[in-house]
C-alpha positions as CSV (number, residue, x, y, z in Angstrom):
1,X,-21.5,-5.7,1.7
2,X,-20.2,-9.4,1.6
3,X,-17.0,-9.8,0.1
4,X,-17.0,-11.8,-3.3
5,X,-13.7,-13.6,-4.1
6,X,-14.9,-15.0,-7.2
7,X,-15.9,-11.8,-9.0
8,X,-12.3,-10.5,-7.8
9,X,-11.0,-13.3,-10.2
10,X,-12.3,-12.4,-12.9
11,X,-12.2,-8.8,-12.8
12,X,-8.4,-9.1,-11.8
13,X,-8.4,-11.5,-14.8
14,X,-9.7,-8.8,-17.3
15,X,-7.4,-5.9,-15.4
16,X,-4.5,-8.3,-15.6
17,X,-4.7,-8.9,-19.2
18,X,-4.9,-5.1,-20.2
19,X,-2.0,-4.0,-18.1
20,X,-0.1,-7.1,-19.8
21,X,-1.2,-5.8,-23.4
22,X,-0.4,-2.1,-22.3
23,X,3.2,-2.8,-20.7
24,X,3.7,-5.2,-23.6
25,X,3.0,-2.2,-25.9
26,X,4.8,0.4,-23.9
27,X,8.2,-1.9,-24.1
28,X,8.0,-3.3,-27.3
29,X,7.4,0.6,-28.6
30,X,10.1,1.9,-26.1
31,X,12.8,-0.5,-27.9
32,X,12.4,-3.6,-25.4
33,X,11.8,-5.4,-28.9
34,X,15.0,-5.1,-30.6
35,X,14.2,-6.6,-33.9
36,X,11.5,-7.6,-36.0
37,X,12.7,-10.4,-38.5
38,X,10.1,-12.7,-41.0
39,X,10.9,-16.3,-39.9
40,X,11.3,-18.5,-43.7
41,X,11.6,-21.8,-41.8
42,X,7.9,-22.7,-41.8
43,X,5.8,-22.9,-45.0
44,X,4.5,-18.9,-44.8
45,X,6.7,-15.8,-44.1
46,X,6.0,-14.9,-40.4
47,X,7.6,-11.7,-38.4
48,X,9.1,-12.7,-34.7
49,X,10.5,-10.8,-32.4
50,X,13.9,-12.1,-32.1
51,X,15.5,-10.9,-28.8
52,X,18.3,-11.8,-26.3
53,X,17.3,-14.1,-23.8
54,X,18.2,-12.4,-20.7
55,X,16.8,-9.1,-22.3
56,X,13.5,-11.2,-22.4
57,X,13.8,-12.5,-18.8
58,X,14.5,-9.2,-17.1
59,X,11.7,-7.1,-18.9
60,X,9.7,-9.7,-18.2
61,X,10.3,-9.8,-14.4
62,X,10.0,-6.1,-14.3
63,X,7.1,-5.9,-16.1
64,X,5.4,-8.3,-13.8
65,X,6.7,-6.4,-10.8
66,X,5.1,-3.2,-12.0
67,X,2.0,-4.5,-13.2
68,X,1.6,-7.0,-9.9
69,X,2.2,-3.8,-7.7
70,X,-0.4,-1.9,-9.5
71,X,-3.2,-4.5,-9.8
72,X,-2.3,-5.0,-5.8
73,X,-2.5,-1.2,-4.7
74,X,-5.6,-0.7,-6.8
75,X,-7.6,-3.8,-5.5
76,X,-6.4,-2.3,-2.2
77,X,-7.9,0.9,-2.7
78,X,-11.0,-0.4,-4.1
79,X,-11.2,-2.7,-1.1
80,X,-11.2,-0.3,1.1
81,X,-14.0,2.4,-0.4
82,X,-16.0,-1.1,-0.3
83,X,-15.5,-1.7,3.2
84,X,-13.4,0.9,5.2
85,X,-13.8,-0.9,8.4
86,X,-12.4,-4.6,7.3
87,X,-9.5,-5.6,9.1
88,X,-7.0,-5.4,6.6
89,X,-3.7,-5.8,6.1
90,X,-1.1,-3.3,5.1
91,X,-0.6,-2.1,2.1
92,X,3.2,-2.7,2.9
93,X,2.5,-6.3,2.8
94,X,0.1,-6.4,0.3
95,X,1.8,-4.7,-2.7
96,X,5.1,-6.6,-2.5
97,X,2.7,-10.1,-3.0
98,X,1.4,-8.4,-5.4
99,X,4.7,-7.6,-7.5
100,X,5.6,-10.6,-6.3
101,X,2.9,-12.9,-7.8
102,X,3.4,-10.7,-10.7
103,X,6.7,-11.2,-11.4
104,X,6.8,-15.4,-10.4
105,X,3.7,-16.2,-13.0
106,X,5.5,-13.8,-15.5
107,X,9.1,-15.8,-15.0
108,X,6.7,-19.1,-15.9
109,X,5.2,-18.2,-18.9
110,X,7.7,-16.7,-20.9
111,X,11.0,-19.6,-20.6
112,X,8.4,-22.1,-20.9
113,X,6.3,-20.5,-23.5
114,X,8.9,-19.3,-25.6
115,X,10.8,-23.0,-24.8
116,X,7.8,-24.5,-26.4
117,X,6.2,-22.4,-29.4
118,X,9.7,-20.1,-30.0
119,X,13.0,-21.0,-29.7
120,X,16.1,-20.1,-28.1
121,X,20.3,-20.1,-30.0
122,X,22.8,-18.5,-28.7
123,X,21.7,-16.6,-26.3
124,X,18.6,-15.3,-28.5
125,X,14.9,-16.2,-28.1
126,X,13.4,-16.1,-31.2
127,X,9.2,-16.0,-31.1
128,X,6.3,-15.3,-33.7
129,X,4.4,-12.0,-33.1
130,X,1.0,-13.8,-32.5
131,X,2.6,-16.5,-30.0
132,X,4.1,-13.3,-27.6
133,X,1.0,-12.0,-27.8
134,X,-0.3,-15.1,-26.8
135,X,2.0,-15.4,-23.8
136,X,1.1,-12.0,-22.6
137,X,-2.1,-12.4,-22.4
138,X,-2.1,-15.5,-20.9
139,X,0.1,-14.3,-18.1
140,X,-1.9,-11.6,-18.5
141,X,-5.0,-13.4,-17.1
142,X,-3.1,-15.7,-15.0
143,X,-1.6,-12.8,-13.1
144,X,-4.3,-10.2,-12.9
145,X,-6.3,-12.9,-11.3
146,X,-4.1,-14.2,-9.0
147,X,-2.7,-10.8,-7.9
148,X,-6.2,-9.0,-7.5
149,X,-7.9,-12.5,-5.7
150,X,-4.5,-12.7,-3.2
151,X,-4.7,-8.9,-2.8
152,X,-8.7,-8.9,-2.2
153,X,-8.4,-11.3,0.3
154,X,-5.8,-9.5,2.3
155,X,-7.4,-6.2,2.1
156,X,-11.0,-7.9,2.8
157,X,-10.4,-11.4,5.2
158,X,-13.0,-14.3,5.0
159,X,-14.9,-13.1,8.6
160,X,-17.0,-15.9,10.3
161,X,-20.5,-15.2,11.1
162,X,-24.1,-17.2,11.3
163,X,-25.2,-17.6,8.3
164,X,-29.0,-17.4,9.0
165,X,-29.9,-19.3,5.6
166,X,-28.4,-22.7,6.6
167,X,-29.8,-22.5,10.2
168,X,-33.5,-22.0,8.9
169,X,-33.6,-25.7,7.0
């Protein structure tokens, strides 16, 4: 079976933005959100999740760590029932990209989301409901696609071979 990089997009897209919703659910319901406050400076009440900064930062980089490694060891696994006989890599260098991607497109969404639609005072990050949920699904897809595409072609490499098609016109 021919590999198919782009439908590893966007199914790592989809995958990516569940696991961000789920993780986002798991920590905000564990006590990773440590207040829910209504914001009165804009014209409506609005609840945001006002949380310190570096609290923000690290569950954000260890979120993307665990999702990245998951969405990496899973398109690994699914790579290989596909094709057992591609010359792939190890899975000891694919999940650390993996958690790796994860983690980098997680640390660049939420200072610079949060920098533009939330804000941060003494030490606090301060961000509506619907905007974090914004964020996390936007990394969310951002990650899922880029971890699962990066981990699909390491498990499955681009092999050259006659491609009858061209060669008959």
């Amino acid at each position: 079976m021919k590999a198919n990089y782009g439908a590893s997009m966007v199914i790592g897209a989809i995958a990516g933005l569940v696991g961000a919703l789920a993780i986002f659910l798991f920590v905000a319901g564990m006590g990773g959100v440590s207040s829910l406050d209504p914001a009165f400076d804009t014209g409506s009440v609005e609840p945001v999740f006002s949380i310190s900064a570096s609290a923000l930062w690290s569950m954000t980089l260890l979120a993307g760590i665990a999702v990245g490694t998951i969405l990496a060891i899973a398109t690994k696994a699914v790579a290989r029932v596909i094709d057992p006989d591609a010359a792939a890599n190890s899975l000891w260098i694919i999940a650390p990209v993996g958690a790796t991607v994860g983690a980098v497109i997680g640390i660049v969404v939420f200072p610079l989301g949060v920098t533009v639609v939330g804000t941060i005072a003494e030490g606090t990050a301060t961000v509506t409901v619907t905007d974090m949920v914004g964020m996390v699904a936007l990394a969310g897809l951002l990650g899922g696609a880029s971890v699962v595409w990066l981990s699909y072609v390491l498990s499955r490499p681009p092999v050259l071979e006659p491609d009858p098609e061209l060669l008959a016109t």
